[in-house]
N, C-alpha and C positions, 0 to 999 in steps of 0.2 A: 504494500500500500504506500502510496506518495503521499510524503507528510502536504499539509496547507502552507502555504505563504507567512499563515500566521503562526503557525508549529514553528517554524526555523528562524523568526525573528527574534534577534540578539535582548530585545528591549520593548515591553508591552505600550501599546497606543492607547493613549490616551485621549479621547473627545473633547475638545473647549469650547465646543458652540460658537464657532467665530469670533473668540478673544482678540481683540484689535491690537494691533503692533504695529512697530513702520522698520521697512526693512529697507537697506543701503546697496542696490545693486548699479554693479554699474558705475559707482561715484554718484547719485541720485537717490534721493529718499523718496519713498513710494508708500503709502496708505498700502497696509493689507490685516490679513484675520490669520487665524492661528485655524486652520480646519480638524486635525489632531496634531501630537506633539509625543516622544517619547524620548527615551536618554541616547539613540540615536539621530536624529532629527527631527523633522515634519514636512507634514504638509499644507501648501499653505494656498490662499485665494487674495490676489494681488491686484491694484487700480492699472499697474501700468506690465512692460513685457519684461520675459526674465529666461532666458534659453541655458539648455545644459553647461557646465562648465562654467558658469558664473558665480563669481565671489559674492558672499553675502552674507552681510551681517542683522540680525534679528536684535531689534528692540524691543524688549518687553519690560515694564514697568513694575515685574515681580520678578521677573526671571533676569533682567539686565542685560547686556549685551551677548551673545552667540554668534561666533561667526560661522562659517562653514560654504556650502557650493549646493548650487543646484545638480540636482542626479536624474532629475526624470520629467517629464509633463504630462501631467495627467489632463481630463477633458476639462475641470474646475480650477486646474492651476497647476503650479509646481511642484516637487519636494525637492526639499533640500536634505542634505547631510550633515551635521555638527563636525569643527575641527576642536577637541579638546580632548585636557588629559583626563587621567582617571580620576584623580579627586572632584576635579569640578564636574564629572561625569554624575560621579557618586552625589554629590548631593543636589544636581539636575535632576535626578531620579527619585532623592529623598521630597524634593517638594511637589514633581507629578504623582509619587504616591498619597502624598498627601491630599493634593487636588481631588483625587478619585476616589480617596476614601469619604471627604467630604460630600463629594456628590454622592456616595452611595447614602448615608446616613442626611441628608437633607431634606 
């Protein structure tokens, strides 16, 4: 049996319901939303255009700066991929869990 997409990912997705962010591609600040988000990257839904291989840095107002690169386009938008180490991995992941335990218990 072949595992799912979601079976072999390194880091579980987590839902934000369109958390609004402004992401720097390009050299250009761009309005976008957070569509999910995990200690790998996310994906996201952008005002303006953002093609594979482009540098990009995620501002978010809890989470703080993330840089990392677009990996793929999907039909709502991009995903990007995180460049960071382990520690700031680590507690990337301690406050998504937190997020989602919230939303569970809300």
């Amino acid at each position: 049996m072949t595992p799912s997409p979601e079976d072999l990912r390194r880091h579980r997705r987590i839902p934000v319901d369109g958390r609004r962010a402004r992401l720097l591609i390009d050299g250009a600040w761009q309005n976008g939303r957070l569509i999910d988000i995990s200690g790998g990257g996310a994906a996201l839904a952008i005002d303006g255009r953002a093609s594979v291989g482009d540098r990009v840095v995620l501002s978010d107002t809890e989470l703080g700066l993330i840089s990392g690169s677009i990996v793929r386009r999907r039909e709502d938008g991009p995903s990007m991929i995180f460049d960071m180490d382990d520690k700031r991995r680590g507690a990337l992941v301690d406050t998504l869990t937190l997020w989602h335990n919230e939303a569970l218990f809300a």
